[in-house]
N, C-alpha and C positions, 0 to 999 in steps of 0.2 A: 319429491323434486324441489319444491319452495321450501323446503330447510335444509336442501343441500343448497341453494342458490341465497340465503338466508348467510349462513356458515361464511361462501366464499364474499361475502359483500362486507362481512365484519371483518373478515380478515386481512380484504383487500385494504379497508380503512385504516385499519390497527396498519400494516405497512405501509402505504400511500400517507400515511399523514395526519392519522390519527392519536397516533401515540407519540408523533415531532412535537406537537404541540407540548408538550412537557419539557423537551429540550430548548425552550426559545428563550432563556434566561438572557445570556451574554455570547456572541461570537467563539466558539473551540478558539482555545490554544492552539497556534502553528506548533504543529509538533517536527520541527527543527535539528538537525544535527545528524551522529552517524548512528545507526541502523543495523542490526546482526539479523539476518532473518531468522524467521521461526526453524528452518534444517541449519542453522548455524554454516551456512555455506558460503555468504556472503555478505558483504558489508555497502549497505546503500546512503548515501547523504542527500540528504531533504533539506533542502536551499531554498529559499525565492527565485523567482525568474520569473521577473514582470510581474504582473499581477497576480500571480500563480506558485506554486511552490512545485519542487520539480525535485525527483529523484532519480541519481545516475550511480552505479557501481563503483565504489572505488577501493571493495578489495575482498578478494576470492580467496577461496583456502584449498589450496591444492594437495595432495597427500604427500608430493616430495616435491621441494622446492626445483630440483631441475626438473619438473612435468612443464608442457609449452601453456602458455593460457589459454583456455579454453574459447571457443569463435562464436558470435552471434550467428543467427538464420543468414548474413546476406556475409558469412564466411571472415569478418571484422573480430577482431581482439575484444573481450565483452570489456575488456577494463575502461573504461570512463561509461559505457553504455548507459545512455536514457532510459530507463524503463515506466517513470511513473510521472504524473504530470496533473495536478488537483489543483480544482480555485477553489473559494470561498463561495458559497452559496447558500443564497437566503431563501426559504420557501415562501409561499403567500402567507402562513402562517408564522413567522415570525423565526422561524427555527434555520440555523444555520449549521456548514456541513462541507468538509474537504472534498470534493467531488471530481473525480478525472478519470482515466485511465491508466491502466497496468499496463507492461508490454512484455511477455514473454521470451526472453533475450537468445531462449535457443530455437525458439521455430517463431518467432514473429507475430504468433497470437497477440492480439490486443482485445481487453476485458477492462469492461467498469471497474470502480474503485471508488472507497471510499476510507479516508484514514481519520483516526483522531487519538488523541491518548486519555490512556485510560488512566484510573484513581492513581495503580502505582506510577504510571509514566512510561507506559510500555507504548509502544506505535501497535495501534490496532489494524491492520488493513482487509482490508473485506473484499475480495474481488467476485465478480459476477459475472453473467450475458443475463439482459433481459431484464429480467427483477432481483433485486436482492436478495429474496428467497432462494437463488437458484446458485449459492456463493457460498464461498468458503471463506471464514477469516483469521488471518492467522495474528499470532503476537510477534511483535520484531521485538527484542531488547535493545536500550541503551549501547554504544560501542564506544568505549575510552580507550580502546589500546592503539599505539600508533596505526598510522596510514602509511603503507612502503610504495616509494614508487615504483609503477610498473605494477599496482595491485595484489602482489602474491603475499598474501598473510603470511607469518612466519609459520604458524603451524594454526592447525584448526580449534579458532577459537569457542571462547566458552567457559 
């Protein structure tokens, strides 16, 4: 029982703030601009807003352009939709880190989040409940192709 309670106390550390201390060099890079998700379904832009950087929808890939756009949970057009919302955040240890929430644009879930970019310049996002252990993170790509208004990609990008 004391080296299973040994086990979860290294591990808790190693997460909690053990192994940030590595990360405490210089403030992450605002990873900035448009956004393909990891199912290449949508296109999200990561702006500032206040003191915060803030992602909202600004273009979906529908299978035929005359399909209607798809609704958020409260019945809403998902096209400009908020879904993400991270500050800057510095630990006691020195280490800093995009911190906010995700918001699941079709059932209104709202989950942790943490983004940063990675070596190649991919937006990393990690979303969770609870501990970060308990999360998934996915890679978003780079997005250069036009932005149409009204959100409907011309065809599904990629």
């Amino acid at each position: 029982m004391f080296r299973l309670f040994q086990g979860f106390c290294l591990l808790t550390t190693l997460l909690c703030g053990g192994g940030a201390a590595l990360a405490a060099a210089s403030p992450p890079a605002p990873p900035l601009g448009n956004w393909l998700t990891a199912n290449h379904a949508a296109v999200i832009q990561v702006a500032p807003c206040g003191g915060a950087l803030c992602g909202r929808i600004v273009g979906i890939a529908l299978k035929h352009q005359t399909d209607p756009m798809p609704l958020n949970w409260r019945g809403q057009p998902q096209c400009g939709e908020p879904i993400l919302k991270t500050a800057l955040v510095t630990g006691d240890n020195g280490a800093s880190a995009w911190v906010g929430t995700v918001q699941d644009p079709r059932n209104g879930d709202i989950y942790q989040a943490s983004i940063r970019l990675d070596a190649d310049h991919h937006l990393r996002m990690h979303g969770y409940l609870g501990l970060p252990i308990f999360g998934q993170t996915q890679t978003w790509l780079p997005y250069t192709g036009q932005i149409p208004v009204g959100c409907k990609l011309p065809r599904a990008p990629g």
